[in-house]
RODO-2510 file (C-alpha; in nm, 4 decimals, decimal comma):
residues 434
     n   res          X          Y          Z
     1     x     2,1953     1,2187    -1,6651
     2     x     2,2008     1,5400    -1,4742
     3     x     2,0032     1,4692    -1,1738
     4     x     1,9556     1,1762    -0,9135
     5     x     1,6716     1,1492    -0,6713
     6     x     1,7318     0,9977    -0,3567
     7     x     1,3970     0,9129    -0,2598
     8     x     1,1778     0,7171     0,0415
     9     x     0,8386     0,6533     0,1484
    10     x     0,7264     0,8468     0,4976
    11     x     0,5340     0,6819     0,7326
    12     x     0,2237     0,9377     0,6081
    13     x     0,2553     0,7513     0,2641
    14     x     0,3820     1,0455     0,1239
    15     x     0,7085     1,0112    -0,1778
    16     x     0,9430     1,1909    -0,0965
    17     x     1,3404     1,3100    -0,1349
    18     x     1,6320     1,4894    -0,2486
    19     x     1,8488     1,4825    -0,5587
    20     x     2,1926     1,5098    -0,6299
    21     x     2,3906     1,6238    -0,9435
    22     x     2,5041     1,3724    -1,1089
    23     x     2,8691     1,4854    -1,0351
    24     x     2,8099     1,4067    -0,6886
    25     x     2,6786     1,0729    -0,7282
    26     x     2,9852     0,8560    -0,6436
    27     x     3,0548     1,0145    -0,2801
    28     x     2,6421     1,0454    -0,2356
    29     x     2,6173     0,6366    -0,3056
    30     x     2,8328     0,5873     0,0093
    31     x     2,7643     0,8879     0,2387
    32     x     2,3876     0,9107     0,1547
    33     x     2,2326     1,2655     0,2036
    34     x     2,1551     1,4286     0,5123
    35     x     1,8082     1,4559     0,6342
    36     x     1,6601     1,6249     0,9508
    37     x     1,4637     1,3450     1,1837
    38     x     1,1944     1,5908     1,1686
    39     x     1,1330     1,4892     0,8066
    40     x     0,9814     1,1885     0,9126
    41     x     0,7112     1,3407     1,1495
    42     x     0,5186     1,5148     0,8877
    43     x     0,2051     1,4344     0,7969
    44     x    -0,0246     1,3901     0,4731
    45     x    -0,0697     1,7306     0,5285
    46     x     0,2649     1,8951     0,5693
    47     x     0,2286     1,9489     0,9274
    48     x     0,4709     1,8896     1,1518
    49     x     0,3885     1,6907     1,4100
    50     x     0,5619     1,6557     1,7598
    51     x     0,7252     1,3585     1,8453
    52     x     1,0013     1,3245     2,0762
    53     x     1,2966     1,1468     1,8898
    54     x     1,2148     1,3462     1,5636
    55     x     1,2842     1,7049     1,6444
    56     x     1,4229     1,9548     1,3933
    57     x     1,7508     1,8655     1,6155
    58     x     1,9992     1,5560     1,4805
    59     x     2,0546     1,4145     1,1155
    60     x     1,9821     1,0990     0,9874
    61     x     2,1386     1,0081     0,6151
    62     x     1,9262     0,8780     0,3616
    63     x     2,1209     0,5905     0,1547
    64     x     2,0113     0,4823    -0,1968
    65     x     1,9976     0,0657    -0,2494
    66     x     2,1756     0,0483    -0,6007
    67     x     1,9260    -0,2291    -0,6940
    68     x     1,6435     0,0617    -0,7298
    69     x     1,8180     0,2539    -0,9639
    70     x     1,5675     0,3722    -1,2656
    71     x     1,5762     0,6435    -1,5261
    72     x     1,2607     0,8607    -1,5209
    73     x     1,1530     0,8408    -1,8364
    74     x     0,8906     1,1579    -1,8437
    75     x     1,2095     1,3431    -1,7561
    76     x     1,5046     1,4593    -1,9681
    77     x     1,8144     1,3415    -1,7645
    78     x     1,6913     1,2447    -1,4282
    79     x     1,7341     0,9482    -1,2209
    80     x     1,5884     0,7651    -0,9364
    81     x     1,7102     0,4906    -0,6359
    82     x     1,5065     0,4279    -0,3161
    83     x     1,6697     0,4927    -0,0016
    84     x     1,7139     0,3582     0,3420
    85     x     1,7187     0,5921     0,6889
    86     x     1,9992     0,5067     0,8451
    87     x     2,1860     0,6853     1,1609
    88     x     2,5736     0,7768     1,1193
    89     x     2,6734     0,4746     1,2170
    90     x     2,4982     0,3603     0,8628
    91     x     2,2146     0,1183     1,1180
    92     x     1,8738     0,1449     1,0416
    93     x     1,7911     0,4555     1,3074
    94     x     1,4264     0,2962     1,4132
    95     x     1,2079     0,5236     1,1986
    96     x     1,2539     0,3361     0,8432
    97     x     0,9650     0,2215     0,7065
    98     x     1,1875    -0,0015     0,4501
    99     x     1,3754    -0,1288     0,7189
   100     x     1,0382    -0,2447     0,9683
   101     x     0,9719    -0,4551     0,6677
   102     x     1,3058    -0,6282     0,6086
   103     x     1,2902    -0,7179     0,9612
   104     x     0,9616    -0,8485     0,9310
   105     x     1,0777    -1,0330     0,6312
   106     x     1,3767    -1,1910     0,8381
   107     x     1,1152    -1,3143     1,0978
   108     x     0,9181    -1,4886     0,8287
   109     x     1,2542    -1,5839     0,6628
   110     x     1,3639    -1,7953     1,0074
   111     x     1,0501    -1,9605     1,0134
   112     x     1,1062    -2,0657     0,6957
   113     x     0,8936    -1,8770     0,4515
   114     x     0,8824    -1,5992     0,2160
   115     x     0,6390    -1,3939     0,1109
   116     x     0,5659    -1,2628    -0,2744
   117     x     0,3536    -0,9827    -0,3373
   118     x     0,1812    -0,7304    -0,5732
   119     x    -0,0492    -0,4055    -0,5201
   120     x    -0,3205    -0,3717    -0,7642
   121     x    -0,3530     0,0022    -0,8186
   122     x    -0,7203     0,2223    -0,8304
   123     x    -0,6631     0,5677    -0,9570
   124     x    -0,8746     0,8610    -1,1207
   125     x    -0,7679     1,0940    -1,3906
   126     x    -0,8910     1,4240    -1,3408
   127     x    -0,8480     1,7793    -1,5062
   128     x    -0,8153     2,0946    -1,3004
   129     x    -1,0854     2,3092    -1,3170
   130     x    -1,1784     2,6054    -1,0899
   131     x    -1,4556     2,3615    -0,9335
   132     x    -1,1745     2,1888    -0,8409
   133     x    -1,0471     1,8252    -0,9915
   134     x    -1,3029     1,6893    -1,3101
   135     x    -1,2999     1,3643    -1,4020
   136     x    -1,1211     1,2511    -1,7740
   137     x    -1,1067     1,0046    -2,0390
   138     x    -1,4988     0,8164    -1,9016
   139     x    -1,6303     0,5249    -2,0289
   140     x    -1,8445     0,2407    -1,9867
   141     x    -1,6278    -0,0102    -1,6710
   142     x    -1,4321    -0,2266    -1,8967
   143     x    -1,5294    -0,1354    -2,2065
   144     x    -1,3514    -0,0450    -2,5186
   145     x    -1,5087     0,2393    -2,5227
   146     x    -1,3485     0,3499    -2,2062
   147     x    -1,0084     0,2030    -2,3047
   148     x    -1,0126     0,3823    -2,5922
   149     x    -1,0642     0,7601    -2,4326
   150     x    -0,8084     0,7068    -2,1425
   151     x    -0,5842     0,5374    -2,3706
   152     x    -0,3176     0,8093    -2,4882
   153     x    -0,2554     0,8700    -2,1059
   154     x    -0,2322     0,4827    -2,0180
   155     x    -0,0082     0,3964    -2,3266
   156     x     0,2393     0,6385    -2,1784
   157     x     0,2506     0,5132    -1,8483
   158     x     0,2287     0,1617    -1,9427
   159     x     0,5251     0,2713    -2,1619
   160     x     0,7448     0,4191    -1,8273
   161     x     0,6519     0,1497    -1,6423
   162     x     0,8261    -0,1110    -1,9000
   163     x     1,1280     0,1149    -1,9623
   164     x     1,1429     0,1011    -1,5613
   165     x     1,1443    -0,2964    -1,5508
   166     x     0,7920    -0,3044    -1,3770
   167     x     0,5760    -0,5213    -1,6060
   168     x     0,2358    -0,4631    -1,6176
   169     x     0,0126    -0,7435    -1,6501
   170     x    -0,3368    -0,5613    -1,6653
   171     x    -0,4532    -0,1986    -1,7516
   172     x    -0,8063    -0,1665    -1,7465
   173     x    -1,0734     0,1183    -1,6572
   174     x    -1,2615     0,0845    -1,3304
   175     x    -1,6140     0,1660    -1,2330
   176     x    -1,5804     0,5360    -1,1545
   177     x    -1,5708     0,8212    -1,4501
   178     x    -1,2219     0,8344    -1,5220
   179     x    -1,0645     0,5654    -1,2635
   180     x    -0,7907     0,3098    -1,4088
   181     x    -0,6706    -0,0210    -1,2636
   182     x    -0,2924    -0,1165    -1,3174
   183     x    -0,1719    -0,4389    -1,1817
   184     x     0,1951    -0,5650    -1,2114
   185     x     0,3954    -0,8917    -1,1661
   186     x     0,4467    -1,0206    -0,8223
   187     x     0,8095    -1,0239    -0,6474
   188     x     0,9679    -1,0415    -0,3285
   189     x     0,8230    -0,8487    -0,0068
   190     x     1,0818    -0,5364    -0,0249
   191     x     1,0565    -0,5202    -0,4054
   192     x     0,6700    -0,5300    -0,4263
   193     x     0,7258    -0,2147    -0,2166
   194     x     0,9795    -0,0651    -0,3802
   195     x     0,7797    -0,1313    -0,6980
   196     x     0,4724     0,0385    -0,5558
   197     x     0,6207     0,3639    -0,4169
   198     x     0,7576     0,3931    -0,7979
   199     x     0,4581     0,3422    -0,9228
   200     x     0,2576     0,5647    -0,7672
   201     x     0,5376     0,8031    -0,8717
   202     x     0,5324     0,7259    -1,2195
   203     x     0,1670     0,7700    -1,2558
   204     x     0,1726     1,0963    -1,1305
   205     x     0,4865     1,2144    -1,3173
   206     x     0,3872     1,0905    -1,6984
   207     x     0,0447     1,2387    -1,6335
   208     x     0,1019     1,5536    -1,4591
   209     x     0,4165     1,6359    -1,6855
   210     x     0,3328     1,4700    -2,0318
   211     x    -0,0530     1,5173    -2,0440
   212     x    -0,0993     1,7867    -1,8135
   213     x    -0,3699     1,6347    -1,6156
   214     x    -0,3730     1,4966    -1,2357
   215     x    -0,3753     1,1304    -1,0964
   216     x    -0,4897     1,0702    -0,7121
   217     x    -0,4639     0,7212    -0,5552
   218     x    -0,6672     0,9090    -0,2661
   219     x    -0,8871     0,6137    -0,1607
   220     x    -1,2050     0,8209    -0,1565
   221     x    -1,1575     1,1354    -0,4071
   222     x    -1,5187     1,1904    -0,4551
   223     x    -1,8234     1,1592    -0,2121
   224     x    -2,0339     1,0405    -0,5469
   225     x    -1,8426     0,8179    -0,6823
   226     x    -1,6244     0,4839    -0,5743
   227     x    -1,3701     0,4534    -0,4021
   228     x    -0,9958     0,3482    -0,5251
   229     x    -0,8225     0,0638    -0,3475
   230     x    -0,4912    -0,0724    -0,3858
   231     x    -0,5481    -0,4823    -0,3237
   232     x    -0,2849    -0,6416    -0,1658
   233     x    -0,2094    -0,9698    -0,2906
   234     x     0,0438    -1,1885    -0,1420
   235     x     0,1092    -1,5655    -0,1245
   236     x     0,3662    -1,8104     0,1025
   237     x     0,6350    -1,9854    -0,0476
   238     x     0,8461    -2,2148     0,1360
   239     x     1,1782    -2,2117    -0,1055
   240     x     1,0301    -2,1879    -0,5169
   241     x     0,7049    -2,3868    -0,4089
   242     x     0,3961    -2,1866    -0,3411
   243     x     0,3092    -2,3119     0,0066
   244     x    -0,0254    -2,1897    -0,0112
   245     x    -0,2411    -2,5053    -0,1159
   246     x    -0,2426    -2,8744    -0,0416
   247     x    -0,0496    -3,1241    -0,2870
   248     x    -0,3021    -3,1662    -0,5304
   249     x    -0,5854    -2,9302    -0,4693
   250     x    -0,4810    -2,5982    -0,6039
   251     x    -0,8890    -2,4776    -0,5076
   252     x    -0,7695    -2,5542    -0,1315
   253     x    -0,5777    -2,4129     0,1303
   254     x    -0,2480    -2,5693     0,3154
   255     x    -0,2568    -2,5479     0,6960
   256     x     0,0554    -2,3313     0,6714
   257     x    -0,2317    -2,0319     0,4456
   258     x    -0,4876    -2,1385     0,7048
   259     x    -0,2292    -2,0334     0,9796
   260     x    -0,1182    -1,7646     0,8171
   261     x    -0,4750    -1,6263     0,7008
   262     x    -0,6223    -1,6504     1,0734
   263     x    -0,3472    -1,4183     1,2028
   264     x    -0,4015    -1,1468     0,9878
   265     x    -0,8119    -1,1850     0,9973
   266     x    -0,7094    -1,1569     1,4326
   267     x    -0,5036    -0,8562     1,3617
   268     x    -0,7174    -0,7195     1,0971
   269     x    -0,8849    -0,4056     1,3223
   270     x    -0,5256    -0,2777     1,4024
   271     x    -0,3995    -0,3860     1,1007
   272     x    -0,5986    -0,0769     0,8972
   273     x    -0,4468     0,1481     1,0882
   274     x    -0,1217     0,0559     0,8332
   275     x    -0,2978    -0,0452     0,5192
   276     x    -0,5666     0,2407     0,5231
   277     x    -0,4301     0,4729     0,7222
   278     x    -0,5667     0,8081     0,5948
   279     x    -0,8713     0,9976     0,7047
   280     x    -1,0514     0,9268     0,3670
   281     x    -0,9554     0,5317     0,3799
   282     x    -1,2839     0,5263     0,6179
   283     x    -1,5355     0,6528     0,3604
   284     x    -1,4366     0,3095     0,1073
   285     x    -1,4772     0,0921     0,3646
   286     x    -1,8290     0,0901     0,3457
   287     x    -2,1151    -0,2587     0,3353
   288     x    -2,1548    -0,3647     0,0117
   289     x    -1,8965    -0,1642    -0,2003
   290     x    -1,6325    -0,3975    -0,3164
   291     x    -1,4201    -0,2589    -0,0393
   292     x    -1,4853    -0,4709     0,2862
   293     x    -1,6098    -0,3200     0,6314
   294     x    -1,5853    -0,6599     0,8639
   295     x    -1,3434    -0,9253     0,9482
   296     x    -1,4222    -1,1837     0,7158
   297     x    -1,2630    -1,4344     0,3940
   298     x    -1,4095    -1,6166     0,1650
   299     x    -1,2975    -1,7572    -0,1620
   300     x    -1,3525    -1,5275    -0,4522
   301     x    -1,5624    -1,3388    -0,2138
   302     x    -1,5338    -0,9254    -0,3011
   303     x    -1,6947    -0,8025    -0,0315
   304     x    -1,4796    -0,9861     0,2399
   305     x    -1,1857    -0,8310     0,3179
   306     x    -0,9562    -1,1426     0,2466
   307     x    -1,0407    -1,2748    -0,0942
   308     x    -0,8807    -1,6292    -0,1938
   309     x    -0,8512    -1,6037    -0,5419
   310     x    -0,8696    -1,8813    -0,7279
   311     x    -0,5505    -2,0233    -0,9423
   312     x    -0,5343    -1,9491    -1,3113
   313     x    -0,5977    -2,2543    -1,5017
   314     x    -0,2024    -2,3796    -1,6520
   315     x    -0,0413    -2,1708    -1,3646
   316     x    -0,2059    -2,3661    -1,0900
   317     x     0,1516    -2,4483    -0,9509
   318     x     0,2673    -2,0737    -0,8991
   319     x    -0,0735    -1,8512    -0,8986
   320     x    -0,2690    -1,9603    -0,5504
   321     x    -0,2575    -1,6379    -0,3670
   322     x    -0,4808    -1,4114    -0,1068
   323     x    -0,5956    -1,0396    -0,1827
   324     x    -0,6310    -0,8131     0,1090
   325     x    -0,8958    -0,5745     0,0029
   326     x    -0,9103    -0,3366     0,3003
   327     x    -0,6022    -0,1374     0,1489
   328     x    -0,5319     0,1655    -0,0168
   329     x    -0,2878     0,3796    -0,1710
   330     x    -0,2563     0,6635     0,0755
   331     x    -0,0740     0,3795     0,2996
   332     x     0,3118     0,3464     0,2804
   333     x     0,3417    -0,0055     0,1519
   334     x     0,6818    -0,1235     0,3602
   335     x     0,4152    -0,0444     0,6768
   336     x     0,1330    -0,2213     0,4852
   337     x     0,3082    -0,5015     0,3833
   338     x     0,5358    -0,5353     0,7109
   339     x     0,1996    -0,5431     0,9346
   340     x     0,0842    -0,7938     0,7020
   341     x     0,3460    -1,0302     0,7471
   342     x     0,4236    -0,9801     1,1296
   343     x    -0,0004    -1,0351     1,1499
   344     x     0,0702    -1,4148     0,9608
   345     x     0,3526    -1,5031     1,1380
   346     x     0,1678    -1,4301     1,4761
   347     x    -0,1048    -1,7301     1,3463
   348     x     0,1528    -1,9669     1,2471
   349     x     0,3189    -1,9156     1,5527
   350     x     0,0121    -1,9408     1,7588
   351     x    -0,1135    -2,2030     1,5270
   352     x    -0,4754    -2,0113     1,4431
   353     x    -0,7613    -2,1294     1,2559
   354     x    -0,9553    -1,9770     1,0129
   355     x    -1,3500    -1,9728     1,1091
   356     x    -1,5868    -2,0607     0,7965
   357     x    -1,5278    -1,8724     0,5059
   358     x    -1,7962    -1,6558     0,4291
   359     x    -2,0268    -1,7676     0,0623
   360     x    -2,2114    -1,4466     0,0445
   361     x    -2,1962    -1,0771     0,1094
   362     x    -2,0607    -1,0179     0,5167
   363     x    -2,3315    -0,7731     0,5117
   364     x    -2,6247    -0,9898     0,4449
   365     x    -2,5923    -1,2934     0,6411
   366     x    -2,7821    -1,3879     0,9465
   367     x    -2,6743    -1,3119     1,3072
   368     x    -2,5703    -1,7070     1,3085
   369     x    -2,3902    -1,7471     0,9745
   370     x    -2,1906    -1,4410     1,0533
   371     x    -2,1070    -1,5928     1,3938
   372     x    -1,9872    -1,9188     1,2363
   373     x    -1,7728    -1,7218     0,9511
   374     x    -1,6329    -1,5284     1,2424
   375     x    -1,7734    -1,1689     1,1240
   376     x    -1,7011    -0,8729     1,3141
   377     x    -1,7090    -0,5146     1,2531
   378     x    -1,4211    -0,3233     1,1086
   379     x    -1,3232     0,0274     1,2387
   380     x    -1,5062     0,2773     1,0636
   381     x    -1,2876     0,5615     1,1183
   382     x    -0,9203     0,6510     1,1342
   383     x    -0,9313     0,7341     1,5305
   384     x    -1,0467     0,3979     1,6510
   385     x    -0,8425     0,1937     1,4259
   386     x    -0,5160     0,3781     1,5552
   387     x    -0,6487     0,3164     1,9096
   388     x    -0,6532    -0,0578     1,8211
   389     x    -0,3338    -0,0534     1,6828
   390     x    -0,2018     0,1215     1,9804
   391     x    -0,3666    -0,1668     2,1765
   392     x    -0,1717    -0,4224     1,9379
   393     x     0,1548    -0,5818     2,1496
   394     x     0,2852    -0,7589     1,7987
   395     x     0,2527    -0,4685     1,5627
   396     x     0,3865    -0,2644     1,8181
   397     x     0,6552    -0,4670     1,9102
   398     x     0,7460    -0,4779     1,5194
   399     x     0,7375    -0,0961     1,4646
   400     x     0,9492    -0,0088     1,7739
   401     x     0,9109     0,2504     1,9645
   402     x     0,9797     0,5440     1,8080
   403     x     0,8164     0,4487     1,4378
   404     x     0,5317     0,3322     1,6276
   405     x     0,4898     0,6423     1,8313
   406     x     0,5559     0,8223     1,4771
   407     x     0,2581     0,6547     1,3396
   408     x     0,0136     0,7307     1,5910
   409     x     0,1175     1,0524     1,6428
   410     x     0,1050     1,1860     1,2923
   411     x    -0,2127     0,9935     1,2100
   412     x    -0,3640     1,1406     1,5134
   413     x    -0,2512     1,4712     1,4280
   414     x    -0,4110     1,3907     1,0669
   415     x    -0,7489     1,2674     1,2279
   416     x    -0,7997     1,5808     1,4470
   417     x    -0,6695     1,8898     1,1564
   418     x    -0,9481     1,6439     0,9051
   419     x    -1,2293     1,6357     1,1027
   420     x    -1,2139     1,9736     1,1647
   421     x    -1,1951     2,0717     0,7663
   422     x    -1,4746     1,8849     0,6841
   423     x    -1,4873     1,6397     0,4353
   424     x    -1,5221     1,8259     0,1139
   425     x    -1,1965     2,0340     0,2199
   426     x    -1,0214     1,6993     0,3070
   427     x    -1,0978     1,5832    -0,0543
   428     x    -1,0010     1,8836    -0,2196
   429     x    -0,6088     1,9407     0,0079
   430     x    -0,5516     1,5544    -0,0883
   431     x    -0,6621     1,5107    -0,3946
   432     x    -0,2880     1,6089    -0,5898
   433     x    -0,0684     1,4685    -0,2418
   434     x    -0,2250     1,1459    -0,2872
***
């Protein structure tokens, strides 16, 4: 081992870090590295956005958790941990991603819950061309056929992902020419995370370095084809039981998921602006694409943007859990996941209720089933959903002020450089960051 990244998710979603010779490692595990506060007020771009409390002035240290610690294996020699942002004094400086979700974590924690949680990865595989990105390895959705072609790139990174402790449980091919599905084992809030910033990092690495093609997570790479979310699913435990269904009904839901459920379904429009938070999240969340473009839930209902999904039969005990389907992978997942949890907490503490879940497609019901399942419409662009998450006193209250100002103000930034590329340009900048 020769190399050690220290690395950490920005609040634009983008991985990103420094690495240390290996000599270096034992002072570097205490000290951390040293890294501008500017560094956290770029954007999915690379611009550098102004916001006061993250000038190129002042040093923050980035510190690696031990627990994180992986070999890369599509490298020779290099390592990996994920870091925290602390301030010399080694506190959390109040633009941490990681650390707005332990402290959403603790407030669940003291009301005596936990959350577990998995993302369920959408990507394409693509080949440069001078056209720009192509998709590779198509086939039939979930066919053998399609398994088959894509397979010599998915081995591998099924492969990294096992050497890296992150078991996969499902590798399929998705809808669009050359888009893959990965889904891995649930864990704890911080380690779902943790799990999906590597992830997204080993995808990229065994393709682009072993195969010599390109990944993007980008949640709409192509105006022709689908989109690729990153499904969110999560479920309450109170201790080691699964708190989210009644004693004896695992095709119900407890008061405690009811609770729990309303709150994020209230917070839902500000919400987005953490767990699609790019310009191109707003071209997936379209009527009738698998995506979700209201407020709405239903059970096993994929085109409401909270899915109950129903318990696998022998697991009923453990496997009772809720999918959030408006999110995608261009969102830092310690934001997406911290947002989720501060937007439960807020309907158990203000003991919500869910409306009527919805039995068919948001999109098609009449103006009085839609009022009874509580349907309203989603932001459909990254400017108003900022706005309501500006207007949000408990996910702004749980960001602070300066990661919430960060936020906004690199979104923003992100919103206004976009709109002026056009979309096609947007596509094609994104497409490799992504």
């Amino acid at each position: 081992m020769r190399l050690v990244r220290f690395l950490y998710g920005d609040p634009s979603g983008v991985v990103r870090g420094k690495q240390v010779h290996a000599a270096r490692l034992p002072e570097a595990l205490t000290s951390g590295l040293g890294l501008t506060r500017a560094q956290n007020a770029l954007n999915v771009l690379d611009d550098l956005v102004p916001v006061d409390g993250m000038e190129p002035v002042g040093e923050i240290r980035i510190v690696p958790d031990r627990a994180t610690f992986t070999r890369l294996p599509w490298l020779d020699g290099v390592a990996s941990m994920l870091c925290d942002q602390v301030g010399h004094d080694g506190l959390d400086w109040g633009g941490c991603p990681r650390g707005f979700l332990r402290r959403a974590v603790d407030a669940l924690a003291a009301a005596g819950l936990r959350v577990e949680a998995a993302f369920e990865n959408e990507f394409y595989l693509a080949e440069d061309t001078p056209d720009g990105p192509r998709p590779w390895g198509d086939g039939p959705v979930y066919s053998s056929a399609g398994l088959d072609r894509a397979a010599v790139v998915v081995n591998d990174i099924v492969d990294a992902l096992d050497a890296q402790g992150i078991q996969v449980e499902q590798a399929i091919n998705e809808y669009g020419p050359g888009q893959q599905e990965i889904s891995i084992t649930r864990a704890d809030a911080l380690a779902a995370a943790d799990r999906q910033l590597q992830l997204r990092d080993t995808v990229r690495g065994v393709v682009e370095t072993r195969h010599g093609l390109l990944a993007s997570f980008a949640p709409k790479p192509y105006a022709d084809h689908v989109g690729s979310g990153c499904h969110l699913h999560f479920s309450l435990w109170d201790g080691d039981r699964n708190a989210m269904t009644p004693d004896g009904d695992p095709f119900g839901l407890s008061a405690t998921a009811r609770a729990f459920l309303a709150g994020v379904l209230d917070h839902l429009p500000a919400l987005v602006a953490l767990t699609c938070p790019s310009y191109l999240s707003y071209a997936r969340l379209q009527p009738s694409a698998w995506a979700a473009s209201t407020v709405s839930w239903g059970f096993d209902n994929r085109e409401a943007a909270l899915r109950i999904a129903s318990p696998f039969r022998g697991r009923e005990d453990v496997s009772p859990n809720a999918e959030l389907k408006t999110c995608d992978a261009s969102s830092n997942p310690h934001l997406a996941l911290g947002g989720l949890v501060l937007a439960g907490l807020d309907g158990l503490t203000r003991e919500l209720t869910l409306p009527e879940p919805a039995a068919h497609d948001p999109a098609h019901l009449d103006a009085e089933a839609a009022r009874r399942c509580g349907i309203r419409p989603l932001p459909t662009d990254q400017a108003t959903a900022l706005d309501a998450l500006a207007a949000d006193p408990v996910l702004m209250a749980g960001l602070g002020d300066l990661l919430g100002r960060c936020v906004l103000a690199t979104r923003r930034a992100e919103y206004a450089r976009c709109t002026q590329m056009g979309d096609e340009a947007v596509r094609r900048v994104t497409f490799a960051v992504l």
